[in-house]
PDB file of N, CA, C and O in Angstrom:
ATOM      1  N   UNK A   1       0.825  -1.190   0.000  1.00  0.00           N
ATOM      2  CA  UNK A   1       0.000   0.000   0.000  1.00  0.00           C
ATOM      3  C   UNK A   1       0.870   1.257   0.000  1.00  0.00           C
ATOM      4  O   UNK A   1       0.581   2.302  -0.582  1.00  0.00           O
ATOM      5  N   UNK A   2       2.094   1.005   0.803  1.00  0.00           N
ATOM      6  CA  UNK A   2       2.739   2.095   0.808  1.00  0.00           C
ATOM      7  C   UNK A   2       3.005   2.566  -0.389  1.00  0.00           C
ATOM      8  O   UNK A   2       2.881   3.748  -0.712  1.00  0.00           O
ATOM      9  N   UNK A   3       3.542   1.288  -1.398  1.00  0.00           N
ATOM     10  CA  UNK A   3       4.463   1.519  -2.904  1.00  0.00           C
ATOM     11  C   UNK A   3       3.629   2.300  -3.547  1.00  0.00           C
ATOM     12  O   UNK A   3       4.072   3.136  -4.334  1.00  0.00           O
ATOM     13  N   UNK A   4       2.232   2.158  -3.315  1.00  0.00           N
ATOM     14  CA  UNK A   4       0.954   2.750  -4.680  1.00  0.00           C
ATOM     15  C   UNK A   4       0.745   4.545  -3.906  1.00  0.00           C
ATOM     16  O   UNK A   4       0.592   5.500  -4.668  1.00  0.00           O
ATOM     17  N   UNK A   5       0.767   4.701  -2.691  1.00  0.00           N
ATOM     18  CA  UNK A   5       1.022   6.196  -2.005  1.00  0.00           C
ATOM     19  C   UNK A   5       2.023   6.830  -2.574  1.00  0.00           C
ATOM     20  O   UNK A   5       1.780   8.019  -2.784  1.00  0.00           O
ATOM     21  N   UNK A   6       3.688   6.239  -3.093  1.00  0.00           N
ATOM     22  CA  UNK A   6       4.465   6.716  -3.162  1.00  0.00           C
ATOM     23  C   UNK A   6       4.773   7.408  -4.302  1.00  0.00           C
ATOM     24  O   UNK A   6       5.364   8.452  -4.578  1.00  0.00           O
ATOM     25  N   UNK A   7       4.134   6.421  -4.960  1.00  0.00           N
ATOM     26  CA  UNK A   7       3.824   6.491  -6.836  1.00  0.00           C
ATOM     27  C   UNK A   7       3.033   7.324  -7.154  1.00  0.00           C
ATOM     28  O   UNK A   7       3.195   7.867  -8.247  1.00  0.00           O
ATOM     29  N   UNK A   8       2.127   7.634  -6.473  1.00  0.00           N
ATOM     30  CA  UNK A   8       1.170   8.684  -6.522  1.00  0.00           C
ATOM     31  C   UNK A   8       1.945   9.889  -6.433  1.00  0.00           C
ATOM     32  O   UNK A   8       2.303  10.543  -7.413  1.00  0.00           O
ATOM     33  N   UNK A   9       2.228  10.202  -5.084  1.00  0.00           N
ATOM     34  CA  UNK A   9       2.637  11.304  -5.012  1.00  0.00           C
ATOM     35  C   UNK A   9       3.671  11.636  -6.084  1.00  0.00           C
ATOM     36  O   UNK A   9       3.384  12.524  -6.887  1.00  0.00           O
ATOM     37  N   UNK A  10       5.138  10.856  -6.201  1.00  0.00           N
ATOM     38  CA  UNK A  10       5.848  10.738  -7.329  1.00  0.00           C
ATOM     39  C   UNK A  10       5.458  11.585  -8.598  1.00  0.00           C
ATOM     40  O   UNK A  10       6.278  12.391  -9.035  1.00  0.00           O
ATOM     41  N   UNK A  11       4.281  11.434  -9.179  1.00  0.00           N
ATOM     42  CA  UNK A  11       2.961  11.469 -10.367  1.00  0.00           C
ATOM     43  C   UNK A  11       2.580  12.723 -10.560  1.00  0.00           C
ATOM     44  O   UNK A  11       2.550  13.378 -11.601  1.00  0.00           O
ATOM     45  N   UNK A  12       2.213  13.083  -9.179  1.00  0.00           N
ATOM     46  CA  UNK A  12       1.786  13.990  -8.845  1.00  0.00           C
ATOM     47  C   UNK A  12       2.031  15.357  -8.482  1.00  0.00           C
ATOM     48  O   UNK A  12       1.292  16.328  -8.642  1.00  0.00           O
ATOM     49  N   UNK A  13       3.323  15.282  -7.904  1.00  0.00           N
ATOM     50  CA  UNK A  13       4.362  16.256  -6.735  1.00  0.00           C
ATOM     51  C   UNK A  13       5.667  16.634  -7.834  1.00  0.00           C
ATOM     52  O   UNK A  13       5.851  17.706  -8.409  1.00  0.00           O
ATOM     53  N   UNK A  14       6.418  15.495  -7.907  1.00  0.00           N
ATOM     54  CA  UNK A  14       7.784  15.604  -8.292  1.00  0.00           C
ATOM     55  C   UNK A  14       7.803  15.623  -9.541  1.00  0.00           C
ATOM     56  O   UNK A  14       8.780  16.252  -9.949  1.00  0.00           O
ATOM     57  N   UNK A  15       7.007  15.119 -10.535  1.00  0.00           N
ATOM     58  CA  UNK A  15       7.173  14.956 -11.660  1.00  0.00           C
ATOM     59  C   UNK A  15       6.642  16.607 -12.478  1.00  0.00           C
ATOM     60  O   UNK A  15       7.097  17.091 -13.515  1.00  0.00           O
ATOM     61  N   UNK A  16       5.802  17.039 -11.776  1.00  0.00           N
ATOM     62  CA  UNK A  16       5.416  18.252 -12.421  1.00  0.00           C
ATOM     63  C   UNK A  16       6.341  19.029 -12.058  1.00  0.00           C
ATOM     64  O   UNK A  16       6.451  19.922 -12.898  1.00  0.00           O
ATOM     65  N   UNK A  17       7.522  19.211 -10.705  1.00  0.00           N
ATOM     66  CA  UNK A  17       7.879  19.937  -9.879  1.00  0.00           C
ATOM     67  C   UNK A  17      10.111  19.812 -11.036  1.00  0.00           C
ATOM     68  O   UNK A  17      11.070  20.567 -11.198  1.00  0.00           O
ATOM     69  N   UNK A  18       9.696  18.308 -11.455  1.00  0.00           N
ATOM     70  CA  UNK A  18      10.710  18.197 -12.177  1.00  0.00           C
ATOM     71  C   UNK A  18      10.938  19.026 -14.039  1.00  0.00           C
ATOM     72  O   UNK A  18      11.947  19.441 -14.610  1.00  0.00           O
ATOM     73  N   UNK A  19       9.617  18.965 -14.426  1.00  0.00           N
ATOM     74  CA  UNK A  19       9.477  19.276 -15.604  1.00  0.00           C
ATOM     75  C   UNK A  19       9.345  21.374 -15.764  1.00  0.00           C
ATOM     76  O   UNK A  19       9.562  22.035 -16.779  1.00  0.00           O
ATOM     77  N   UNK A  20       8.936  21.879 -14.398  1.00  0.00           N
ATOM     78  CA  UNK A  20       8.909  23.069 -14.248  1.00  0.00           C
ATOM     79  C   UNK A  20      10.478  22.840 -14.302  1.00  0.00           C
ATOM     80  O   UNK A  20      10.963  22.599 -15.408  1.00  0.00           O
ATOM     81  N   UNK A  21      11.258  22.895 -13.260  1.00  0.00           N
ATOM     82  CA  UNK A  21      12.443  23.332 -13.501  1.00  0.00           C
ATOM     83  C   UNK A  21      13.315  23.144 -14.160  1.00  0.00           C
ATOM     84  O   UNK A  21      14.323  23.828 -13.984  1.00  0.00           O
ATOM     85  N   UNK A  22      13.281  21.874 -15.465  1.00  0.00           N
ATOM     86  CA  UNK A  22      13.651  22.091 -16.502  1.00  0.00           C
ATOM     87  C   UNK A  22      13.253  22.992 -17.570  1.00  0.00           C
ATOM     88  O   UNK A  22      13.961  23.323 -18.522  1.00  0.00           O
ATOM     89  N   UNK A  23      12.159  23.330 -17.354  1.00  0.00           N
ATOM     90  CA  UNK A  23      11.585  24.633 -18.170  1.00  0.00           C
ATOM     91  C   UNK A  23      12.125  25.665 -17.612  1.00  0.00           C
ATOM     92  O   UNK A  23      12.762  26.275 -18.471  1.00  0.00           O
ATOM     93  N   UNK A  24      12.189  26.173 -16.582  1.00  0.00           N
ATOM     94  CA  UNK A  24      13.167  27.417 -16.303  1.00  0.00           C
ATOM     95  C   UNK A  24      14.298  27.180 -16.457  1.00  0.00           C
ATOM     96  O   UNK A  24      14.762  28.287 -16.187  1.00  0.00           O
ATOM     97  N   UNK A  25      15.273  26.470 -16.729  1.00  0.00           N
ATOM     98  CA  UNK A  25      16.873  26.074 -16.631  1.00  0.00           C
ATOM     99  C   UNK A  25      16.496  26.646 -18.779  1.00  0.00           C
ATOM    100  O   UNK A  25      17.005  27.618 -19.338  1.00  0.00           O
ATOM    101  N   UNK A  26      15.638  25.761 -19.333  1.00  0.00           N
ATOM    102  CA  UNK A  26      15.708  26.118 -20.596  1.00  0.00           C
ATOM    103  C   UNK A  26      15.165  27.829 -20.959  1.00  0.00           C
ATOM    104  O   UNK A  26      15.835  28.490 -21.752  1.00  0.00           O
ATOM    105  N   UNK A  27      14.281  28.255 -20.495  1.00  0.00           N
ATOM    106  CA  UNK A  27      14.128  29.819 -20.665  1.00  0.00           C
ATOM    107  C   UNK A  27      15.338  29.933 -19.916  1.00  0.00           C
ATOM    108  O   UNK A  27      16.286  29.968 -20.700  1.00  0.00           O
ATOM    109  N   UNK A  28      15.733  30.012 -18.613  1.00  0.00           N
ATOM    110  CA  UNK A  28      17.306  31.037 -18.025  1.00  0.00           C
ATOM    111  C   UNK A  28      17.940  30.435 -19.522  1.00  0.00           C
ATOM    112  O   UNK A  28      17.357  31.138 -20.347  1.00  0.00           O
ATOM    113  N   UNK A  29      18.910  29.417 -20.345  1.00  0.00           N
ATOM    114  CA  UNK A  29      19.855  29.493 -21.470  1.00  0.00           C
ATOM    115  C   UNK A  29      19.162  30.178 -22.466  1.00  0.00           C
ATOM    116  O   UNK A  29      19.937  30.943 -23.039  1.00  0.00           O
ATOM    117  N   UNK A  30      17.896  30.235 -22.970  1.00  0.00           N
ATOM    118  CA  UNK A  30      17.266  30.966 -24.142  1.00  0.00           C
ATOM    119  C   UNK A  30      17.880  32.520 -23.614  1.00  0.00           C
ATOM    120  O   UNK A  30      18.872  33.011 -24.153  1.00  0.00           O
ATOM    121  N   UNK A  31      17.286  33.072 -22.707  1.00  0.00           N
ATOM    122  CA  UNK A  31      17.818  34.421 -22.118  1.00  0.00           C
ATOM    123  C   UNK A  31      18.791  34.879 -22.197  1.00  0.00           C
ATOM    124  O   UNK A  31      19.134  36.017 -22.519  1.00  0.00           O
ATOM    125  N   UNK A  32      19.763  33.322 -21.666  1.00  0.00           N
ATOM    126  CA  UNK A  32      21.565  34.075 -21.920  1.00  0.00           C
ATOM    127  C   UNK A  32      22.105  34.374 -23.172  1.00  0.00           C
ATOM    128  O   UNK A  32      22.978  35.169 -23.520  1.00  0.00           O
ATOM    129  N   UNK A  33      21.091  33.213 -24.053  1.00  0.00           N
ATOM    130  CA  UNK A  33      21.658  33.414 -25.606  1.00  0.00           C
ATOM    131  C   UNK A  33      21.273  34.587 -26.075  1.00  0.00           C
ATOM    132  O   UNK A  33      22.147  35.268 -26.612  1.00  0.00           O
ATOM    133  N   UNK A  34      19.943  35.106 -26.001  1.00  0.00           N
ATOM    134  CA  UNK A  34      19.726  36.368 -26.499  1.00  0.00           C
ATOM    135  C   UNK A  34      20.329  37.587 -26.049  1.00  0.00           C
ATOM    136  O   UNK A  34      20.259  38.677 -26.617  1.00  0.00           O
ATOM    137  N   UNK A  35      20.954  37.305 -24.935  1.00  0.00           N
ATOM    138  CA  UNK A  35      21.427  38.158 -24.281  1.00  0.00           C
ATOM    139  C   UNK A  35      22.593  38.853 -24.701  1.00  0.00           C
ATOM    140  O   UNK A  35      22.846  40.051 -24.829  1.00  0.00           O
ATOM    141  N   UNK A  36      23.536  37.334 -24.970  1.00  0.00           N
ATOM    142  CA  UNK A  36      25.152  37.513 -26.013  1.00  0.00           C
ATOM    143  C   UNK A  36      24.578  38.224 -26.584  1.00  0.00           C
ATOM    144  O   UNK A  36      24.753  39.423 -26.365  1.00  0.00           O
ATOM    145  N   UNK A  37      23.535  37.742 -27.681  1.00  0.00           N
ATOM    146  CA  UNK A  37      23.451  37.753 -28.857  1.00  0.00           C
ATOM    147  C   UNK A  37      23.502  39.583 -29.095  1.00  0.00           C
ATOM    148  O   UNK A  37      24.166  40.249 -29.889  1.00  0.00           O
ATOM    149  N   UNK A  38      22.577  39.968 -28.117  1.00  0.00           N
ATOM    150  CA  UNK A  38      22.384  41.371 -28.174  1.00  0.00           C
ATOM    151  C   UNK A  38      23.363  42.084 -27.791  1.00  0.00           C
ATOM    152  O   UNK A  38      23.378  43.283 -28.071  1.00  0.00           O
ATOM    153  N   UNK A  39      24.326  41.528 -27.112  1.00  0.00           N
ATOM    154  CA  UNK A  39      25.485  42.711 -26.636  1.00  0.00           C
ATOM    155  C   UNK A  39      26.452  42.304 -27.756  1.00  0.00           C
ATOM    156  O   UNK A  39      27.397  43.091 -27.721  1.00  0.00           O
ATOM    157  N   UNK A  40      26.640  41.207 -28.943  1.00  0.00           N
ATOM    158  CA  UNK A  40      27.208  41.149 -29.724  1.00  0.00           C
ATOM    159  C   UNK A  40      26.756  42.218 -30.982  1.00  0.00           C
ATOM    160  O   UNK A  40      27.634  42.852 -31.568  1.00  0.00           O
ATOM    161  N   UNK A  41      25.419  42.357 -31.324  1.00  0.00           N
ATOM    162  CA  UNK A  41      25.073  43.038 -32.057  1.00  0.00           C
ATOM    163  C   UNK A  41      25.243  44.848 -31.783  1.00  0.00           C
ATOM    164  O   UNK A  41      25.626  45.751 -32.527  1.00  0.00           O
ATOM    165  N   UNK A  42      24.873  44.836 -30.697  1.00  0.00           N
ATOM    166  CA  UNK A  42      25.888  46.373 -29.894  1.00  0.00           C
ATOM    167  C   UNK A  42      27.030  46.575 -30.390  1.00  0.00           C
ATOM    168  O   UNK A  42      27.171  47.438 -31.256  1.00  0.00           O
ATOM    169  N   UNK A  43      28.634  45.419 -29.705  1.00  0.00           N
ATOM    170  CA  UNK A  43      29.170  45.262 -30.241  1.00  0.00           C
ATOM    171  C   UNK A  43      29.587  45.805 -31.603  1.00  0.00           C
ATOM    172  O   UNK A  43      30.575  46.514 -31.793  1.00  0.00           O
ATOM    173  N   UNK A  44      28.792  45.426 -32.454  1.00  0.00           N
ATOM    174  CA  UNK A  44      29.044  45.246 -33.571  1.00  0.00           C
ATOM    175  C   UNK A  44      28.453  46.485 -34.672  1.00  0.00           C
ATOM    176  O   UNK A  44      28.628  46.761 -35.859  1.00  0.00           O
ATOM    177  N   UNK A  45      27.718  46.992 -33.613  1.00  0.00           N
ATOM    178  CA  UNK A  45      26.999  48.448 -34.263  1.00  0.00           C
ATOM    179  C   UNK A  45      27.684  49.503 -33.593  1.00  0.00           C
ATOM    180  O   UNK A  45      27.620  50.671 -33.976  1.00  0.00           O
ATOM    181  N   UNK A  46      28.281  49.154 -32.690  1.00  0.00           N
ATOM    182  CA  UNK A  46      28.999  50.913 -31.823  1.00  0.00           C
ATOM    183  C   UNK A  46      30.739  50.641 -32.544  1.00  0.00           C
ATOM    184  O   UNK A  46      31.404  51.626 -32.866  1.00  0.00           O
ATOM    185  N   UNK A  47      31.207  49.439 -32.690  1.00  0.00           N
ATOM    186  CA  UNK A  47      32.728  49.522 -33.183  1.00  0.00           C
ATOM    187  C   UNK A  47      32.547  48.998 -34.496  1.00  0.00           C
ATOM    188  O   UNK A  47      33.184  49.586 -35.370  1.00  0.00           O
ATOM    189  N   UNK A  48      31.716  47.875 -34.913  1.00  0.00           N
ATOM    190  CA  UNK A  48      31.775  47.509 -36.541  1.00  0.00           C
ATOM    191  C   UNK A  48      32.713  45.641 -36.313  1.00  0.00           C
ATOM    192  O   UNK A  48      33.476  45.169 -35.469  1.00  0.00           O
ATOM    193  N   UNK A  49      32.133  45.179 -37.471  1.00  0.00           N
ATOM    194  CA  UNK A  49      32.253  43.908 -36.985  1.00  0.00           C
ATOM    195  C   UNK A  49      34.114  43.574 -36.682  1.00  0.00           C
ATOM    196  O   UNK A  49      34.608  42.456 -36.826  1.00  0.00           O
ATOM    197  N   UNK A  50      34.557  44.273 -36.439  1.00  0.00           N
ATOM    198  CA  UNK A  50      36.674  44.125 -36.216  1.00  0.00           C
ATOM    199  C   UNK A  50      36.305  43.463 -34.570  1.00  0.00           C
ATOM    200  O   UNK A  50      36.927  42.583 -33.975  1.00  0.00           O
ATOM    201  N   UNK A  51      35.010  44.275 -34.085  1.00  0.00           N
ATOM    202  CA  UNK A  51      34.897  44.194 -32.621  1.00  0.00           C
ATOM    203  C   UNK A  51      34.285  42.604 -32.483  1.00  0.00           C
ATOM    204  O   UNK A  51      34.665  42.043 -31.455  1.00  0.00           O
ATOM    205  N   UNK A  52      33.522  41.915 -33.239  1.00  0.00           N
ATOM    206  CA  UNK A  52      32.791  40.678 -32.892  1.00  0.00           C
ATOM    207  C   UNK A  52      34.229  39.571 -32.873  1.00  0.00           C
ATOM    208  O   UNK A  52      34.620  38.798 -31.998  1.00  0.00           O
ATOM    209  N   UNK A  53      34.990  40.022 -34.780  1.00  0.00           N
ATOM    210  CA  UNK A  53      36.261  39.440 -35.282  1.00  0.00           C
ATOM    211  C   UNK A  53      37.436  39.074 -33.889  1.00  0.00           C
ATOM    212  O   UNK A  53      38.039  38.033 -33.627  1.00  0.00           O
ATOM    213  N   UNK A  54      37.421  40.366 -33.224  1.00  0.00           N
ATOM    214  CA  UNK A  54      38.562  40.189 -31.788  1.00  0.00           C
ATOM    215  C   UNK A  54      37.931  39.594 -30.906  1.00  0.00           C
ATOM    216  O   UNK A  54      38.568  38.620 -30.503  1.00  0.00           O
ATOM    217  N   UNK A  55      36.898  39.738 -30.381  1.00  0.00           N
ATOM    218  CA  UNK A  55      36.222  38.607 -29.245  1.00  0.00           C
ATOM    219  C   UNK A  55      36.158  36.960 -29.646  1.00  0.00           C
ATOM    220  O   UNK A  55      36.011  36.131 -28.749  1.00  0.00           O
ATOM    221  N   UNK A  56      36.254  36.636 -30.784  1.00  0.00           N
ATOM    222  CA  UNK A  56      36.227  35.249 -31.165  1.00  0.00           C
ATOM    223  C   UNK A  56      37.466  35.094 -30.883  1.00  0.00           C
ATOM    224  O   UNK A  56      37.700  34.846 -29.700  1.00  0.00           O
ATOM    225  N   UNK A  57      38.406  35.165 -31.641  1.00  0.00           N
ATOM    226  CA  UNK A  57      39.539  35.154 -31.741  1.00  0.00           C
ATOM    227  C   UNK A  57      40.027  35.049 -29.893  1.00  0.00           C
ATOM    228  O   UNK A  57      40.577  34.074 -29.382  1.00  0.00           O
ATOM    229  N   UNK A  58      39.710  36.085 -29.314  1.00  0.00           N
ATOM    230  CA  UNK A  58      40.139  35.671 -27.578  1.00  0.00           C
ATOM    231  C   UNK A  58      39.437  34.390 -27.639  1.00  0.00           C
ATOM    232  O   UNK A  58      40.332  33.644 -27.244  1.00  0.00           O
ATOM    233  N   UNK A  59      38.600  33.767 -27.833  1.00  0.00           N
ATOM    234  CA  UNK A  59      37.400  32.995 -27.025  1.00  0.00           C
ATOM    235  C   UNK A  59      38.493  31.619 -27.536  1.00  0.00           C
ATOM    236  O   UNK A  59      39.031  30.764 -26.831  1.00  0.00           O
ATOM    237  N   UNK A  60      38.542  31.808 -28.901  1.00  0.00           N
ATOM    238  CA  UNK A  60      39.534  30.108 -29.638  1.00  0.00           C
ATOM    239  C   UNK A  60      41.024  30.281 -28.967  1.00  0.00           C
ATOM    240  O   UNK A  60      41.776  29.307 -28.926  1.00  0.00           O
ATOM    241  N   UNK A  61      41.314  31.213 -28.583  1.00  0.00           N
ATOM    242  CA  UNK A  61      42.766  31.392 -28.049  1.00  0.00           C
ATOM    243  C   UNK A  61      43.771  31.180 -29.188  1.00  0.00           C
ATOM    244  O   UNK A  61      44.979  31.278 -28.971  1.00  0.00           O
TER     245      UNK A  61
END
């Protein structure tokens, strides 16, 4: 009786409680990407793309 309580809750509790916070872990990386993305395009509109060209270049070493 216990096993079929446990499963329940399991079902019920953790599994929704698991699938939320993989949904926020995936919006927080969507966010960070847009985020680069936008300070690359800054970047790239206040100095011109030499500025995107030198940040790669650090990043591959």
């Amino acid at each position: 009786m216990n096993s079929i309580i446990s499963e329940k809750r399991f079902a019920f509790v953790a599994l929704p409680l698991l699938l939320a916070t993989l949904a926020l872990f995936y919006v927080l990386g969507a966010a960070a990407l847009f985020a680069e993305a936008a300070q690359a395009h800054h970047d790239i509109a206040r100095h011109g793309r030499s500025a995107l060209v030198s940040d790669v270049i650090e990043i591959r070493g």
